[in-house]
N, C-alpha and C positions, 0 to 999 in steps of 0.2 A: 362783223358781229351783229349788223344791225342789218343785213340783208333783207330785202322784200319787204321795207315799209313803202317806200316808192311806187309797188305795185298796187296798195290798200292808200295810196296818197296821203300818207301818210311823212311829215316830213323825218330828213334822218340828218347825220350829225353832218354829211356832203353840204344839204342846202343851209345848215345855220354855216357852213365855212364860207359858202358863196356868197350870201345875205351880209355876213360880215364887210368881206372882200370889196364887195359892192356899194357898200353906204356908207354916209359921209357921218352919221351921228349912230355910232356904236350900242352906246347904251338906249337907246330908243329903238335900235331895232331887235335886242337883247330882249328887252321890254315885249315888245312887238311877238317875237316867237315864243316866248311865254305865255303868252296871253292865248294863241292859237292852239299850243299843243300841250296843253296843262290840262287841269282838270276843267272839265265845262261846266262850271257850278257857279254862279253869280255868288251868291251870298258866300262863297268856298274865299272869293278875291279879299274882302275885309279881313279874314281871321289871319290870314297867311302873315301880317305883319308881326301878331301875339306870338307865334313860333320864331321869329325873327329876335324879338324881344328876349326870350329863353333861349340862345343861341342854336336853336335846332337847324341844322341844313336842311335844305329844302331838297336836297335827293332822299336825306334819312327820311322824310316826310312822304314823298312820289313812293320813293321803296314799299314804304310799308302798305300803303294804300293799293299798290300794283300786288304788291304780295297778299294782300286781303282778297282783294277782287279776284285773282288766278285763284287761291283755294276756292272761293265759291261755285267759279263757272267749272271746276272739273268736279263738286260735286253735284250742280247741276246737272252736266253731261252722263254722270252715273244715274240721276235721276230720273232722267229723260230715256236713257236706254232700259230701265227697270218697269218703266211705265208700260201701260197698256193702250196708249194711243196709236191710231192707226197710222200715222205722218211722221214718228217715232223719228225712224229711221232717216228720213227726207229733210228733218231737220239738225240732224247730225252730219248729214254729206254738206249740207247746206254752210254749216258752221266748219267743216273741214275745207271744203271750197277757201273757206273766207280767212279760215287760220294758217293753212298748207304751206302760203311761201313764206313764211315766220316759224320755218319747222327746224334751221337752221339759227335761232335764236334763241340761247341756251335756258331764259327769261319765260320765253313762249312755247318752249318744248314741249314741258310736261305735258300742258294743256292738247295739243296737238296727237300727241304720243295715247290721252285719253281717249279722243275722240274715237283715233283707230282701234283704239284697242276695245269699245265697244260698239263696234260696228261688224254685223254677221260676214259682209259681204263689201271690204275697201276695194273701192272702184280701181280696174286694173294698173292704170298708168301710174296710180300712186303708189300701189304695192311694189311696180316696176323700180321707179323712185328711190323706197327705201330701199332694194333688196340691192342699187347699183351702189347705194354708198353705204359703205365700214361702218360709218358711225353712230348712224342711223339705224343701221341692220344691229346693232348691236344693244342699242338702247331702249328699239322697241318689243312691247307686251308680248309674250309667246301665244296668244292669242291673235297677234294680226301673223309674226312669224309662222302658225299654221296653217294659215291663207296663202304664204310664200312656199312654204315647204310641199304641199301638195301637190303642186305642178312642178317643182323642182329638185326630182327625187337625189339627186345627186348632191345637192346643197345640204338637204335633209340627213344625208348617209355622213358627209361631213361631221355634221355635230353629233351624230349617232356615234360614230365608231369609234369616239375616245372612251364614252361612256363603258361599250360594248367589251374594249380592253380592260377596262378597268374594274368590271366584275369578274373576269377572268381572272385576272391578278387576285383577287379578294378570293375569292373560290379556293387557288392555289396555295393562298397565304393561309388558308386555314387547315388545308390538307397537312400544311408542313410546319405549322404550329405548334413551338416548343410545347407548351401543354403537351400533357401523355396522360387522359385516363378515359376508363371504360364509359361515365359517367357522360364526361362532357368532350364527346366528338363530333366530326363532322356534320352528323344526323339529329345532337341533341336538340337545335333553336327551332319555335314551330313554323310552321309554313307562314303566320300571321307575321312575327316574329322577322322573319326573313323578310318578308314583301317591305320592310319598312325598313327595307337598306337602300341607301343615297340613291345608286344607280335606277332602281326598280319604279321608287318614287319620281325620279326625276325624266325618266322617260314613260312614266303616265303621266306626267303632269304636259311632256312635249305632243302626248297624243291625243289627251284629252276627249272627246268624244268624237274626233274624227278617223272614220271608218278608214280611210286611205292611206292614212300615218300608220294607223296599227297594220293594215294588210303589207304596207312597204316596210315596217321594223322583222314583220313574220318572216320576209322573205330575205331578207338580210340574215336573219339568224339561220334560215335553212341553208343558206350559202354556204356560210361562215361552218356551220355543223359541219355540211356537205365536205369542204375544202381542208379543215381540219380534224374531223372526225371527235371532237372536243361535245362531250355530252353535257357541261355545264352549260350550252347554249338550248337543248332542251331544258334543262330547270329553267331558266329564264325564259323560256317561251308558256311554261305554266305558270309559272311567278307574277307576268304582265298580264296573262287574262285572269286572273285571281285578284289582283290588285284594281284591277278595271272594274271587279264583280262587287269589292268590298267598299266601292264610290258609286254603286251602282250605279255602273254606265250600261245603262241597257240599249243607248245608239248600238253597243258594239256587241256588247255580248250577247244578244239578241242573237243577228247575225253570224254566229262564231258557232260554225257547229259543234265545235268541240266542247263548248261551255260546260254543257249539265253533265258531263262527264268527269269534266275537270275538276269541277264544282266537287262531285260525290268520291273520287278519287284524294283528294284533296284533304275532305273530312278522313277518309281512313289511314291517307300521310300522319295527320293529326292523332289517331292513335296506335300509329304502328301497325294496325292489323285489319284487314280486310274480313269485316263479317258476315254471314250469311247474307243477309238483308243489302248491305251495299255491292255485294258479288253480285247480286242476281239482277241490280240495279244497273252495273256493270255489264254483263252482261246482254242483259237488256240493249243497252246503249250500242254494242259492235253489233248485233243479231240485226239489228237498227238500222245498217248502214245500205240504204237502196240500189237498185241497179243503175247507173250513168253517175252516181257519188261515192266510188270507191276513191275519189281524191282523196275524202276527208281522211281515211287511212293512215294515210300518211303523216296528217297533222296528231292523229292519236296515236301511233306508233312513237312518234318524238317525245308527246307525252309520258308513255310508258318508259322511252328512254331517260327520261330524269332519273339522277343516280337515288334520288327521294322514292322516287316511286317505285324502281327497282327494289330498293331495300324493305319498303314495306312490302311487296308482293312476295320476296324470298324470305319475311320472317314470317309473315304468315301460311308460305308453303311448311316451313322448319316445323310451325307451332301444327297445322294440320297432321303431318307426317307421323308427330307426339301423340295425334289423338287416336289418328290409326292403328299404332303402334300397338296403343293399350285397347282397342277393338277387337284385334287378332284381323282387321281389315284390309283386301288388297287395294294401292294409290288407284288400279283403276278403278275403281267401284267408289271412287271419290266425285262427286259432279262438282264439289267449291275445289276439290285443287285441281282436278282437268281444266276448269274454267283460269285459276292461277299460274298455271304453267301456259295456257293459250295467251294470255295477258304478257307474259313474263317473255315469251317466244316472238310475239309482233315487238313489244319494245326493245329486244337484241336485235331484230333486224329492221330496226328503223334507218341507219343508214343506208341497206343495202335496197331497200324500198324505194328510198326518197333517189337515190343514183339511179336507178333503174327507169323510174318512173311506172315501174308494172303493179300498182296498187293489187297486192292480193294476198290476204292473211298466211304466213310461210305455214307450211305443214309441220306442226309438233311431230318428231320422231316417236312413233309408242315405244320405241323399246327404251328410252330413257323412264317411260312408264313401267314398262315389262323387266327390263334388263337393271338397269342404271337404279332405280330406287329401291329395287331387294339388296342389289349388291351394298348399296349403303347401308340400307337397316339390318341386314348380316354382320355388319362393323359394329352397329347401337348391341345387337344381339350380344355379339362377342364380350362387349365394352361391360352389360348388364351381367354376363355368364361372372365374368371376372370379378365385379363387385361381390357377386353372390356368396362366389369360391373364398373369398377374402375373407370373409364372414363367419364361414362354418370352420369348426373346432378338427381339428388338423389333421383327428382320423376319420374324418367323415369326408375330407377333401381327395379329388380326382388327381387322376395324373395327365392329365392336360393342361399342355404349355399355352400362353398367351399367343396367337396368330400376331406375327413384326409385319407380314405383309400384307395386302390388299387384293380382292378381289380382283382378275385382270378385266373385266366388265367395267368393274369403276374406274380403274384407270385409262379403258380405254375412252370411257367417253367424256372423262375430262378433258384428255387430249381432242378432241373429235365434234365433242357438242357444246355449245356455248350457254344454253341452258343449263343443262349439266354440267359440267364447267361449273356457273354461278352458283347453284344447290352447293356442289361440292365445297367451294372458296366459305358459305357462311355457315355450311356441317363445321368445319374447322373453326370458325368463331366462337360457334353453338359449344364446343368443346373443350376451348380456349377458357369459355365462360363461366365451364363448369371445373375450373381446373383441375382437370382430367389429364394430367403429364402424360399416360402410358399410352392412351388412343392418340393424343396430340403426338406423339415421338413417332406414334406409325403411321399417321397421316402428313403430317410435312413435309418429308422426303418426295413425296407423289408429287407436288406443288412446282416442284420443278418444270414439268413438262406440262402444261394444260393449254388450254383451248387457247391462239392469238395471245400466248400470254400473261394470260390476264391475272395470274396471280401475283405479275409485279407490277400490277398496276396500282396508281395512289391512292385510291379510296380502298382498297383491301390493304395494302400498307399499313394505310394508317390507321386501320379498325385492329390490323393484327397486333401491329406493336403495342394499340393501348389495351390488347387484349391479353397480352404478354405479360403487364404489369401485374396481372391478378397470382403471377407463375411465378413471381419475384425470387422468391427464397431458392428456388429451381435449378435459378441458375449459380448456383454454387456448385451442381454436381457438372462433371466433365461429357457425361453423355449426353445431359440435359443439352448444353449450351453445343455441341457438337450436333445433334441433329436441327437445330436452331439455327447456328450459323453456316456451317460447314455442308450440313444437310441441306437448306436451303439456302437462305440470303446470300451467304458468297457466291453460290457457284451465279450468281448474276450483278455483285456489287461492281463490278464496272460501268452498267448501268448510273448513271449520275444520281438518278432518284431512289434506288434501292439501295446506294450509298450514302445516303441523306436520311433516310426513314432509320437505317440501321445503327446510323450518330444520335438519330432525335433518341431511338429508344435507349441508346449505351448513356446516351445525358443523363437520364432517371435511371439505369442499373448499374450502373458501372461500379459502384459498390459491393452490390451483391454479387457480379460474376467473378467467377474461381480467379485468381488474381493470376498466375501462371496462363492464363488460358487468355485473361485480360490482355497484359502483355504481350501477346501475340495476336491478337486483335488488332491492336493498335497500328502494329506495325503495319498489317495488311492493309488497314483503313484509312494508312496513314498518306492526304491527298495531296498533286500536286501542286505547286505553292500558286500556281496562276488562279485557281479553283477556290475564290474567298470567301465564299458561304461554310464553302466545306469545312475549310481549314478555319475557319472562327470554331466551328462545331468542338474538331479536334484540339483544337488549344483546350476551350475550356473543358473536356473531359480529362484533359492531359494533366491541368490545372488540380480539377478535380481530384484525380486518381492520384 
């Protein structure tokens, strides 16, 4: 406990047992080592008896006076490192020197612990020091552990990667989020909002203004993307220079070429829509990108892959496409959505970029311009004919049937293109929205076969189902819930997660579907017993119904 007084000559409790051991009159030499290692204050020696008198011990007295004196000299040491004197520093190593082997002294720690921890630059063998022992490494300022961390990226990655899981897990947890409504999903919290979740905060707070932490977390999370293909690790790679931006850390963001990109992307997250003015700003930013720095590519292709950024890029494709619409306008003669389908096309191939390592903007398909966006607004056409038809007085109405199928253009390039693909996935939302049963029953079906997928993947899940809720009443009729279920969701609920998305939504409907058709639901849904997420689901809708 008392380790390294010996070295500051300082005596410790070894030599009062020797001193004992050795002399013949006890209390005199008692007397003796009091007198040397007490307080060195003459006029201090007469009062000590008055505390005597008032039974105070003479530890409770040492204590407190050591406990006074330690708070001063650590806020001295704050004082000293805050100043502007040139020798600053020199007399901080100086007082580390002198305090270092009492770093083991739980009394003397703190003090010690200060010193480091306002020191730009602790001299190597001491950093060495803390980083061999547990205890130490664990108690000290994440300000000297940055000093450690930088040269030891693997020590570093250590305390990274629990953090790293654990906003994956929160990500997840909110995708599969008993909650069900249109209002408050996925995409509802704002970007500000978000940054000031545990994780986000606590690995700015580990990287603080050094450059090398942030370039070794960047490449951790390209890894982790790379190896996983898991795109929450893009939102977290724009969440941490966002958060660095909103502490103005200009060591970093400085440097970060992706910054002013981020930065003005960031603002249009914030409101959903990319307008004029920050497109071109955009714009601007890739036209930007020089010859021998197409690396940087890469790091803004992972930005576009944020499932945040995605979704504002394709609702403001959806909302441009509306404006068109009522222009009489063809999407090429568009320069804000060429520009948003360019943006929307580098962030779908940001993993195949970053595997590659061939930095170079993929080529937008035109005919998803030519081919793939008439063939949808041909469905908006049909969708508007129908309302119209609905409208007029019975003998003035046409003997044209409502189109059940789909353009095979649009289908093929949901299959085919991943762009289109995504257009297609949030047309269906867009429609969902507008609860429009009849185009919804002829676009779900299609949904089946798309691009990698992607229409069972969680973040469209879970926009669909709470997009479902506005259909509610709907599902009372048998065709409704037939092309719903049977039409789509089952023919892939073996899938664990499309069996999970399709429990969260029967949580919230299960009332309103046809009870006959419920019924038979259940049994299909019905998981097996090793499967405990599942089966809580199903008990309590079971419960429920």
């Amino acid at each position: 406990m008392f380790a390294g007084l010996p070295e500051l000559g300082i005596s410790n409790g070894e030599d009062l047992k020797e001193t004992l051991t050795n002399c013949t009159e006890p209390l005199k030499a008692i007397d003796q080592f009091q007198m040397e290692n007490g307080i060195l204050l003459p006029t201090l020696q007469s009062a000590l008896p008055f505390l005597d008198l008032h039974g105070t011990p003479r530890l409770e007295f040492h204590q407190s006076v050591f406990d006074e004196l330690r708070d001063k000299l650590m806020e001295r040491v704050a004082t000293i490192a805050e100043g502007k004197e040139e020798d600053r520093y020199g007399k901080l190593e100086e007082l580390l020197e002198k305090s270092f082997p009492l770093v083991k002294m739980p009394s003397i720690q703190p003090v010690v612990m200060q010193v480091l921890k306002h020191l730009p630059k602790v001299p190597e063998k001491k950093l060495k020091m803390v980083m061999a022992d547990k205890e130490l490494y664990k108690v000290c300022a994440v300000e000297v552990k940055r000093q450690i961390w930088q040269d030891n990226q693997a020590l570093f990655g250590d305390e990274v990667s629990p953090l790293l899981k654990q906003y994956i897990v929160e990500k997840e947890a909110a995708l599969f989020s008993s909650d069900l409504s249109i209002l408050h999903n996925f995409f509802s919290p704002s970007p500000k909002t978000r940054r000031q979740g545990e994780v986000v905060l606590k690995l700015t707070q580990m990287i603080g203004k050094n450059v090398k932490l942030y370039d070794m977390v960047l490449q951790f999370l390209r890894t982790l993307f790379l190896r996983t293909r898991n795109v929450h690790y893009c939102t977290l790679r724009a969440e941490l220079l966002m958060s660095l931006h909103d502490l103005d850390i200009s060591e970093i963001c400085s440097v970060d070429p992706c910054h002013k990109f981020t930065w003005c992307l960031d603002a249009c997250i914030r409101e959903k829509f990319v307008d004029g003015k920050r497109a071109r700003e955009l714009q601007g930013f890739l036209d930007g990108v020089k010859k021998g720095q197409e690396q940087v590519l890469g790091d803004l292709s992972m930005i576009l892959c944020d499932p945040f950024a995605c979704n504002t890029l394709v609702l403001s494709i959806m909302r441009n496409l509306q404006e068109l619409l009522s222009q009489d306008a063809l999407p090429r003669d568009s320069p804000d959505l060429m520009l948003l389908l360019r943006m929307l096309s580098l962030g779908q191939g940001a993993w195949d970029m970053i595997d590659s390592q061939v930095f170079k903007e993929p080529r937008l398909d035109l005919e998803v311009v030519t081919r793939f966006l008439p063939a949808m607004m041909s469905v908006v056409v049909d969708d508007h004919t129908l309302n119209v038809e609905q409208k007029l007085p019975s003998e003035e109405k046409s003997s044209l049937s409502y189109p059940t199928t789909l353009p095979d253009a649009y289908n093929r390039y949901l299959q085919e293109n991943r762009v289109a693909c995504e257009m297609g996935l949030y047309y269906v939302l867009h429609i969902a929205k507008l609860r429009n049963k009849n185009t919804l029953q002829r676009l779900l079906p299609a949904l089946v076969e798309t691009y990698n997928d992607m229409a069972f993947g969680d973040i469209f899940l879970h926009l669909l189902t709470g997009h479902l809720t506005l259909l509610s009443d709907e599902f009372g009729s048998e065709d409704f819930c037939s092309v719903v279920f049977d039409g789509f969701l089952l023919t892939s609920f073996s899938r664990w997660n499309v069996h999970r998305h399709t429990l969260r939504m029967l949580l919230h409907l299960h009332h309103k579907v046809l009870p006959s058709y419920m019924e038979t639901l259940m049994k299909t849904l019905e998981p097996p017993k090793q499967v405990g997420f599942i089966s809580t689901f199903s008990f309590v809708i079971k419960t429920h119904y």
